[in-house]
C-alpha positions as CSV (number, residue, x, y, z in Angstrom):
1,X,13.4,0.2,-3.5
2,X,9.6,-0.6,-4.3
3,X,7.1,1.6,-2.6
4,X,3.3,1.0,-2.9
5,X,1.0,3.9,-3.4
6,X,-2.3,2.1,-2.2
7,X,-3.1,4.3,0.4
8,X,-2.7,7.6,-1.4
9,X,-4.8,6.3,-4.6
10,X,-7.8,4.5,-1.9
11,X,-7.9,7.9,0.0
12,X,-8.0,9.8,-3.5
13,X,-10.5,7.6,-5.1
14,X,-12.6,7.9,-1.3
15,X,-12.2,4.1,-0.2
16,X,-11.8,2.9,3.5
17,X,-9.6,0.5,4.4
18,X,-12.4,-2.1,5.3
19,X,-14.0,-1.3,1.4
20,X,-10.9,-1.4,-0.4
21,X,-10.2,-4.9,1.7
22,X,-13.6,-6.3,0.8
23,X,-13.8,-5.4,-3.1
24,X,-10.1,-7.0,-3.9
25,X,-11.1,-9.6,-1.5
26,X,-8.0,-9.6,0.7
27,X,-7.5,-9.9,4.7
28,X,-7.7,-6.6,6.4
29,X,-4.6,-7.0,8.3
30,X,-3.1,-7.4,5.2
31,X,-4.1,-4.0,3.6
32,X,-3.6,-2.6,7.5
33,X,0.0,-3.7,7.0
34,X,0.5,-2.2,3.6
35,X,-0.9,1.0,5.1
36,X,1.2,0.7,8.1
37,X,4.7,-0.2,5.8
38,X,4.3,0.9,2.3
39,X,7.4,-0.9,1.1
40,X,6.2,-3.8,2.2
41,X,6.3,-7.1,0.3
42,X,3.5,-8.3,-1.1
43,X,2.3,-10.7,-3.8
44,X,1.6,-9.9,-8.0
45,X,-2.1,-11.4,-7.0
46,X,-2.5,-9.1,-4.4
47,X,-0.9,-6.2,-6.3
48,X,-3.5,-6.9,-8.9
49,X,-6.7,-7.6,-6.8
50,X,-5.9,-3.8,-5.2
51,X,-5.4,-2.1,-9.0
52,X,-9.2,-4.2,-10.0
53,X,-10.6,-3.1,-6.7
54,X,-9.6,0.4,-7.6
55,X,-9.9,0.5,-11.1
56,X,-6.1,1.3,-12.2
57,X,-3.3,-0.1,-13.7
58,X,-1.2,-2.0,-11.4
59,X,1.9,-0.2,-12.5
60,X,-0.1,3.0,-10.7
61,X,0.1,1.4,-7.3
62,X,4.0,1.4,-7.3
63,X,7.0,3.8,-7.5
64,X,10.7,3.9,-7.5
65,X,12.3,5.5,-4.5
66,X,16.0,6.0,-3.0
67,X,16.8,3.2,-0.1
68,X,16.9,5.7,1.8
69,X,12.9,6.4,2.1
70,X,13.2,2.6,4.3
71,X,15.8,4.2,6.7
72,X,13.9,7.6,6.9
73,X,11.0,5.6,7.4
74,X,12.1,4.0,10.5
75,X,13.7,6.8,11.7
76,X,10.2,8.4,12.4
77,X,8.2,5.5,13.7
78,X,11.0,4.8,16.3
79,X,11.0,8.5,17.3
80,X,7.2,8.1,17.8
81,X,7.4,5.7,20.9
């Protein structure tokens, strides 16, 4: 499974959500869902507008992790309500 890194590398690199969003010209409830589900699906174009807007390599903004990362995943967010 696919996981996107976005949110550790904007919070590293000091952007907000509504900067990063403005800079790679995306919606905000699109980089809100990322955020929200980091193995979310999303398009090469965005993929590549976030790595511009941030100044690395696409390949940075993803990483390999076991399936079961999704299943922990929920786990904790149904736990939370």
């Amino acid at each position: 499974m696919i996981r996107l890194r976005i949110k550790e590398i904007a919070k590293a690199k000091g952007f907000s959500q509504g900067e990063l969003s403005r800079r790679a010209n995306i919606d905000e409830n699109t980089l809100k869902r990322i955020y929200r589900n980091p193995t979310a699906v999303i398009t090469t174009e965005t993929l590549d507008k976030l790595a511009k807007a941030l100044g690395v390599d696409a390949s940075k903004l993803i990483e390999s992790v076991p399936d079961e990362f999704e299943e922990g995943d929920r786990k904790k967010s149904s736990n939370r309500k």
